[in-house]
C-alpha positions as CSV (number, residue, x, y, z in Angstrom):
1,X,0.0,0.0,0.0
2,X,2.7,2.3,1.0
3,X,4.3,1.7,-2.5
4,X,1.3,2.1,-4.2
5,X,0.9,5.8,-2.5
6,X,4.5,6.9,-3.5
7,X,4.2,5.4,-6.6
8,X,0.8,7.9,-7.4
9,X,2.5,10.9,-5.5
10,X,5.6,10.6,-7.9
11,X,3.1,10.2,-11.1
12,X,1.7,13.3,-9.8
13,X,4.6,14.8,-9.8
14,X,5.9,13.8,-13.0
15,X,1.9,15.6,-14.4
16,X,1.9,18.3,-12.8
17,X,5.6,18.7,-14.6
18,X,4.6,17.8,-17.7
19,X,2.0,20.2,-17.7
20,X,4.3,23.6,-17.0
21,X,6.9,22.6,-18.8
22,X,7.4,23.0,-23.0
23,X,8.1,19.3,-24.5
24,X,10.3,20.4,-26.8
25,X,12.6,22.6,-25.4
26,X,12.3,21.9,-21.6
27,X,11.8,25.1,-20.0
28,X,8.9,26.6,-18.6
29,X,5.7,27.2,-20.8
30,X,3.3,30.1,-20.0
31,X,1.1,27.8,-17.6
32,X,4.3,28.3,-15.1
33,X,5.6,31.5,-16.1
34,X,2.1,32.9,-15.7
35,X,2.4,31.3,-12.0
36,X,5.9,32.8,-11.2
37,X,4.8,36.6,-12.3
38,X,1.5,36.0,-10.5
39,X,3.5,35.4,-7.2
40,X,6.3,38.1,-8.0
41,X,3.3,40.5,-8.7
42,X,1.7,39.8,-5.3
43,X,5.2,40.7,-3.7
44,X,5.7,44.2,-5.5
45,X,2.2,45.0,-4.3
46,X,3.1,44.8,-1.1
47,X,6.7,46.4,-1.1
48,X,6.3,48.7,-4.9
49,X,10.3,49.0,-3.9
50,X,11.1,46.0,-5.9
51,X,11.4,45.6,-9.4
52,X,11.1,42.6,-11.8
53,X,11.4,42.5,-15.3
54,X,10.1,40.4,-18.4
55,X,12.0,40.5,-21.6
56,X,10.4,39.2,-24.5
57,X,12.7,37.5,-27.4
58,X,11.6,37.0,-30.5
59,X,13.3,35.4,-33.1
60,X,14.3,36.4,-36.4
61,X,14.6,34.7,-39.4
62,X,13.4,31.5,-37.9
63,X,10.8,30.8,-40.4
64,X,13.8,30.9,-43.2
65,X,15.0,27.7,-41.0
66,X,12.6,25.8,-41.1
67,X,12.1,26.4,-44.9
68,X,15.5,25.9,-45.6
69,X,16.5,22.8,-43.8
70,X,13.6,20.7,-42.2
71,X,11.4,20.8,-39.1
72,X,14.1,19.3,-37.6
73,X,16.7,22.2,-37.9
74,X,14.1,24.7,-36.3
75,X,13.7,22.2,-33.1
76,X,17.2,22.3,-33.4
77,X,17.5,25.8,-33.7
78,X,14.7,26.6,-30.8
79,X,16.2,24.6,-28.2
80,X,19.4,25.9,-28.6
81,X,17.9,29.6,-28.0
82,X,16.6,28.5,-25.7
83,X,19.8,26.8,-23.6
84,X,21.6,30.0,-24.8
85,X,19.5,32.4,-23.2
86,X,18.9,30.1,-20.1
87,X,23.1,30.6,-19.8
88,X,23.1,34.1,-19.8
89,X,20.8,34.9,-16.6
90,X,21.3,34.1,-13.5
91,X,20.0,30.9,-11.8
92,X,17.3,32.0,-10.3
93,X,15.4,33.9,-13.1
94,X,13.2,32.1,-15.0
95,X,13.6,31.8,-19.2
96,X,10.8,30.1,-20.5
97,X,9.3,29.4,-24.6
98,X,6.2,31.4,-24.9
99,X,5.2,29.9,-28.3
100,X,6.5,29.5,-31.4
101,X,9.8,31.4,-31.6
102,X,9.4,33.6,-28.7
103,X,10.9,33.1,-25.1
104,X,10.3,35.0,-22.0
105,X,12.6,35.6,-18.9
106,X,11.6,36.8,-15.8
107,X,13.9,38.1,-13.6
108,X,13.1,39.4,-10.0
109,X,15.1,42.0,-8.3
110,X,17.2,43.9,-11.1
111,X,19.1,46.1,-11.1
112,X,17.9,48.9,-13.8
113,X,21.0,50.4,-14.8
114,X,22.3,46.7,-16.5
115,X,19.6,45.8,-18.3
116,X,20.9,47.4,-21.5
117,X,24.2,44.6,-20.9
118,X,21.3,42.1,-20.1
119,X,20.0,42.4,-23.4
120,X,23.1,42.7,-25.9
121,X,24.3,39.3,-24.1
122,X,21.3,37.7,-24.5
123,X,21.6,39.1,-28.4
124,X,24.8,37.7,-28.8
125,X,24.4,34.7,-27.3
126,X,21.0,33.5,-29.3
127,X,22.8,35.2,-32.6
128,X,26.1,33.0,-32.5
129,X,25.2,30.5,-35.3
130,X,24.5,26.8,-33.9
131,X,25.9,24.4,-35.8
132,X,23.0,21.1,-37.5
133,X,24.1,18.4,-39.2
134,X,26.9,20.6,-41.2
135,X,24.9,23.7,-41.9
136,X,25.3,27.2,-39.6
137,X,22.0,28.1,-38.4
138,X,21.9,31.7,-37.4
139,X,18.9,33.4,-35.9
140,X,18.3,37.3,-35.3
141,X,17.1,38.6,-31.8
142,X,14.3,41.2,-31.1
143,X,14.0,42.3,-27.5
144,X,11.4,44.0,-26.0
145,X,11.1,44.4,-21.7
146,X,8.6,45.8,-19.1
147,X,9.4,46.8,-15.7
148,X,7.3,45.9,-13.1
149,X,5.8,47.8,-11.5
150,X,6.8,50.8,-13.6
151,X,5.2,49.4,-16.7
152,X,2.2,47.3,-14.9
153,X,1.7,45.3,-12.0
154,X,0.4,42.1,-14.1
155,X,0.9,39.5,-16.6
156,X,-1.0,40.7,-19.4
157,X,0.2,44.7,-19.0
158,X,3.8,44.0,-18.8
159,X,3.6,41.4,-21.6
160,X,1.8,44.1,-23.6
161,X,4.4,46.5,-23.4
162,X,7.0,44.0,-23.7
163,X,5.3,42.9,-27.0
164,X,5.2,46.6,-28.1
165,X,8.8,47.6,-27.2
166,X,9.8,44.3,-29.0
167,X,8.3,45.2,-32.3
168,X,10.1,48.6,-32.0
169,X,13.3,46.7,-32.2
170,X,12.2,45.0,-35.3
């Protein structure tokens, strides 16, 4: 019996996992990112002196990838984004796919005057060409960012300016 019960607490787990995480890439998906900027939300509520930000990365000239050299190549191509970005924050911030080509990172208490070197690293770290079976696949960057809680206090606001200041850097 007592088998059977860990057995169904680890199956939960394992579901409850599956459910917030992105299949293909392995990082968050925006069940759990909408969770972890809920929570962080809550927080700057109560103290407004703390500040978190969302950077939205798009990329460029995925599409061409997939066109060009399979399906394949653009999982390929996605995952290593997404590693790439996940390397260039720190370990407790949160870098998750939002769909498609895009990928979100949340970062709680930051420091406002690095964000600028936040977001050329990140740039230059997704940019470097990723080498699939012989071919160099390179990807441009388009960043966008809200501060919380300059910019809004929840998930859809800062995502909305995120989107907008993204675009901008088109």
């Amino acid at each position: 019996v007592v088998q059977a019960v860990v057995s169904n607490a680890r199956i939960q787990r394992q579901l409850i996992a599956s459910a917030q995480t992105d299949a293909l890439t392995g990082l968050p998906n925006r069940l759990l990112l909408d969770d972890r900027v809920d929570r962080a939300m809550t927080g700057i509520r109560r103290d407004s002196s703390k500040t978190c930000l969302l950077i939205f990365v798009d990329l460029d000239r995925f599409k061409q990838i997939n066109d060009e050299y399979g399906h394949h190549a653009g999982d390929f191509a996605l995952k290593s984004a997404g590693s790439r970005i996940r390397a260039t924050v720190r370990e407790a911030d949160t870098v998750g796919r939002w769909g498609g080509d895009e990928f979100l990172v949340f970062m709680e208490n930051v420091d406002r005057a690095r964000t600028g070197e936040l977001f050329a690293k990140i740039r230059k770290a997704v940019e470097k060409p990723a080498k699939y079976r012989g071919h160099e696949l390179s990807v441009g960057v388009s960043i966008g960012y809200a501060l919380a809680p300059d910019d809004g206090n929840k998930m859809d606001e800062l995502l909305r300016v995120a989107d907008e200041r993204m675009y901008a850097d088109k």
